[in-house]
N, C-alpha and C positions, 0 to 999 in steps of 0.2 A: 413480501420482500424476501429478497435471498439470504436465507442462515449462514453464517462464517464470509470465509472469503470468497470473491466470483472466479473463476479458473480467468488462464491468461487467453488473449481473444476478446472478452467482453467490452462491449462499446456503451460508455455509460455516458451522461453529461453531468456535469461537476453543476453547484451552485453558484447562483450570480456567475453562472457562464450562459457562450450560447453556443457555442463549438464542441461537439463531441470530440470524447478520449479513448483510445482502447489500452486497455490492461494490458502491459508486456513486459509485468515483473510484480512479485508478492514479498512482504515483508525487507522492505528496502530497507535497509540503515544510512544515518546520513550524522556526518559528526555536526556539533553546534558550534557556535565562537567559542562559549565557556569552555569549550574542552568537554565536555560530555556528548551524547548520543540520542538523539532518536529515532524510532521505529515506526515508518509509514505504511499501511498496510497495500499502497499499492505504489509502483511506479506506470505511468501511461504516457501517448503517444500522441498526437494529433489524429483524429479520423477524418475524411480516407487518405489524408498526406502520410502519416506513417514516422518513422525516427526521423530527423532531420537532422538534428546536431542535439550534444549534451545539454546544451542550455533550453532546450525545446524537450527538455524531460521532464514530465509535472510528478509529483510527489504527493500523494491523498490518503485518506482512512475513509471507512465504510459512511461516517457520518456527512461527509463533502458530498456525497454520490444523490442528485436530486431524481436523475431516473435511468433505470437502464434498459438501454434501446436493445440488446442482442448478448444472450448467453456465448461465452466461449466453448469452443467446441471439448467435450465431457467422453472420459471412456475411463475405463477400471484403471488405467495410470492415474490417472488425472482424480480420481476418487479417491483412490489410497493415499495421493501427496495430499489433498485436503483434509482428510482425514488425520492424518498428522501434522500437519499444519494448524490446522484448527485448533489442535491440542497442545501444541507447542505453543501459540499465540500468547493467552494469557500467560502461560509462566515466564516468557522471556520478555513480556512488558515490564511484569513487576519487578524481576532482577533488574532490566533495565531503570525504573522508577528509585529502587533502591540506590543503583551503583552513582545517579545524577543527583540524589540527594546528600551522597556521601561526598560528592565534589564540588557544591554547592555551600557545605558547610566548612570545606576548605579553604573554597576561599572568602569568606566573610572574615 
């Protein structure tokens, strides 16, 4: 399986799907009702229909991904943003984890 995140291009199928997606955005942020935040490690696209409208935008992490059918296209750009990415990942989950627990306890 692929270490970190898969660059953008990659055509994966989701679980309990049967429609392929392709990756055409990394580390989405998406507000909640509560007023706090989460961090999706992918935004994708229908494959081979492509964007269609915003609501035809799925939202996933590495662990939804049951197989993937084709690498996105890889070169020394595209190395060095995962490269930092990958290392940004975890710390900007845990502040995130932090900052939704501090708002969580707000409002209780």
């Amino acid at each position: 399986m692929f270490k970190g995140l898969l660059p953008i291009g990659t055509v994966v199928l989701l679980k309990n799907s049967e429609k392929r997606v392709m990756i055409i955005g990394v580390m989405q942020k998406q507000k909640r009702e509560d007023g706090g935040e989460v961090i999706w490690d992918y935004s994708g696209c229908l494959y081979p229909e492509g964007y269609l409208a915003p609501d035809r935008l799925y939202l996933f992490n590495n662990e939804n991904i049951s197989r993937i059918y084709n690498i996105g296209y890889q070169d020394s750009e595209q190395f060095e943003f995962k490269e930092r990415v990958d290392k940004l990942r975890d710390e900007i989950l845990e502040r995130l984890r932090k900052k939704n627990e501090q708002n969580d306890e707000q409002q209780v």
